[in-house]
C-alpha positions as CSV (number, residue, x, y, z in Angstrom):
1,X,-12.8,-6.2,-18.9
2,X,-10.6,-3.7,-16.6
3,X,-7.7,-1.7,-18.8
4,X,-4.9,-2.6,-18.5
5,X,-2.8,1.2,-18.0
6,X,-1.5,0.6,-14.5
7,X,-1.5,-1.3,-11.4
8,X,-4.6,-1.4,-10.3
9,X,-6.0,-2.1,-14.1
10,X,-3.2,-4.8,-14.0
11,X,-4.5,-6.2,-10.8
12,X,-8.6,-6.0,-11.7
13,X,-7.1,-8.2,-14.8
14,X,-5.8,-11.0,-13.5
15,X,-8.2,-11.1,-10.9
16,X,-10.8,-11.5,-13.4
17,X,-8.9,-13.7,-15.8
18,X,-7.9,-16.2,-12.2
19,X,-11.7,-16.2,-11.7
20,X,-12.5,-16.7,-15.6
21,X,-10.0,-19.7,-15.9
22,X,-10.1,-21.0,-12.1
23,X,-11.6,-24.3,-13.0
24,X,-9.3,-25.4,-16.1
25,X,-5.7,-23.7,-14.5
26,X,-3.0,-25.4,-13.4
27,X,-2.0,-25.4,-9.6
28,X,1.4,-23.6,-10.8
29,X,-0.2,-20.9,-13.1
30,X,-3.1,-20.1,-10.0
31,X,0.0,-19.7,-7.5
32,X,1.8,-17.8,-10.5
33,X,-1.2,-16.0,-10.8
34,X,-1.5,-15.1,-7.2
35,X,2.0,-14.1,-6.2
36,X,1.7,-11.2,-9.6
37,X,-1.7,-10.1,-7.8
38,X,0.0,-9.3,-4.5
39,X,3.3,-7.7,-6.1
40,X,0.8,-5.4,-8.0
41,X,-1.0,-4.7,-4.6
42,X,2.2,-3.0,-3.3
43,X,2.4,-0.6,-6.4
44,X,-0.7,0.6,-5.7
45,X,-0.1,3.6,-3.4
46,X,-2.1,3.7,0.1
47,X,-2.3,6.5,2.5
48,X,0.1,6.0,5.9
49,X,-1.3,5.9,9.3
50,X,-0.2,8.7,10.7
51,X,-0.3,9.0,14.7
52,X,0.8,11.3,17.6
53,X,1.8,10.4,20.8
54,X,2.0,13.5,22.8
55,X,1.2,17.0,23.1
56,X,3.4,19.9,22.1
57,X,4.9,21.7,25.3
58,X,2.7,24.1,26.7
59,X,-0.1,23.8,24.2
60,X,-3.2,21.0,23.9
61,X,-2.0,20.1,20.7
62,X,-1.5,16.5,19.6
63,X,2.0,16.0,18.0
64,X,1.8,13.5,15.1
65,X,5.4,12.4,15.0
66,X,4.7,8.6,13.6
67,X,3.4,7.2,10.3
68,X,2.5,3.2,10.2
69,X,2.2,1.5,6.8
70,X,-1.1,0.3,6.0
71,X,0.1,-2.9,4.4
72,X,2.2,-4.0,7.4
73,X,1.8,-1.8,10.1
74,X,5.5,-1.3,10.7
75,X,6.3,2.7,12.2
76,X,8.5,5.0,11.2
77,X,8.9,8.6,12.3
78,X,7.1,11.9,10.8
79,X,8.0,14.0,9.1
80,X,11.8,12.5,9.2
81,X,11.6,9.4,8.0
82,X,9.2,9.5,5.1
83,X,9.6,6.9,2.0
84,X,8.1,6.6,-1.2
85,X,8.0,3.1,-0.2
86,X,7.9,1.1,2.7
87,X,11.4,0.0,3.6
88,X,9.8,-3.2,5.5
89,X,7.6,-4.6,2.9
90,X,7.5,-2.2,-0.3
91,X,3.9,-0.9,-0.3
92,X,3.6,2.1,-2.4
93,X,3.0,5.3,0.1
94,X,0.4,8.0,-0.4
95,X,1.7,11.3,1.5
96,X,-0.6,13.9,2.3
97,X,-0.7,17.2,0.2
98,X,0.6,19.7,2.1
99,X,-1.2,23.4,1.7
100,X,0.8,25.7,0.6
């Protein structure tokens, strides 16, 4: 059985327990059941897409100036417009460590 100290332990859960009880739960509880999966999917932080679209002036070097969110794809520009969250559909975002 998956612990239960976080999202993702939340999520392996109820998975397992929807599974488990499938057969014997009501409609309601299984949509319940369902909708609690998929809020728990957002918390559980996944790395942007993170794309250029031209070169910088004078040099052969790709620009990455946009990051997509891997949940819904919407685009937002880089570095500016970075969020802990997706301001379209909430998806937890995983930025890159920068070296120091």
């Amino acid at each position: 059985m998956a612990e239960i100290n976080d999202a993702l332990g939340a999520k392996e859960y109820l998975t397992e327990m929807r599974k488990k009880f499938d057969k014997t739960m009501a409609p309601e509880m299984k949509a319940a059941m369902k909708e609690a999966i998929n809020a728990l999917d957002l918390q559980i932080s996944q790395s942007p897409d993170i794309t250029g679209d031209g070169y910088a002036p004078g040099t052969d070097q790709i620009v990455y100036d946009t990051w997509h969110c891997p949940n819904c794809g919407c685009s937002y520009e880089y570095p500016d417009d970075t969020h802990d969250f997706c301001p379209a559909c909430g998806q937890a975002i995983r930025w890159p460590q920068e070296d120091s």
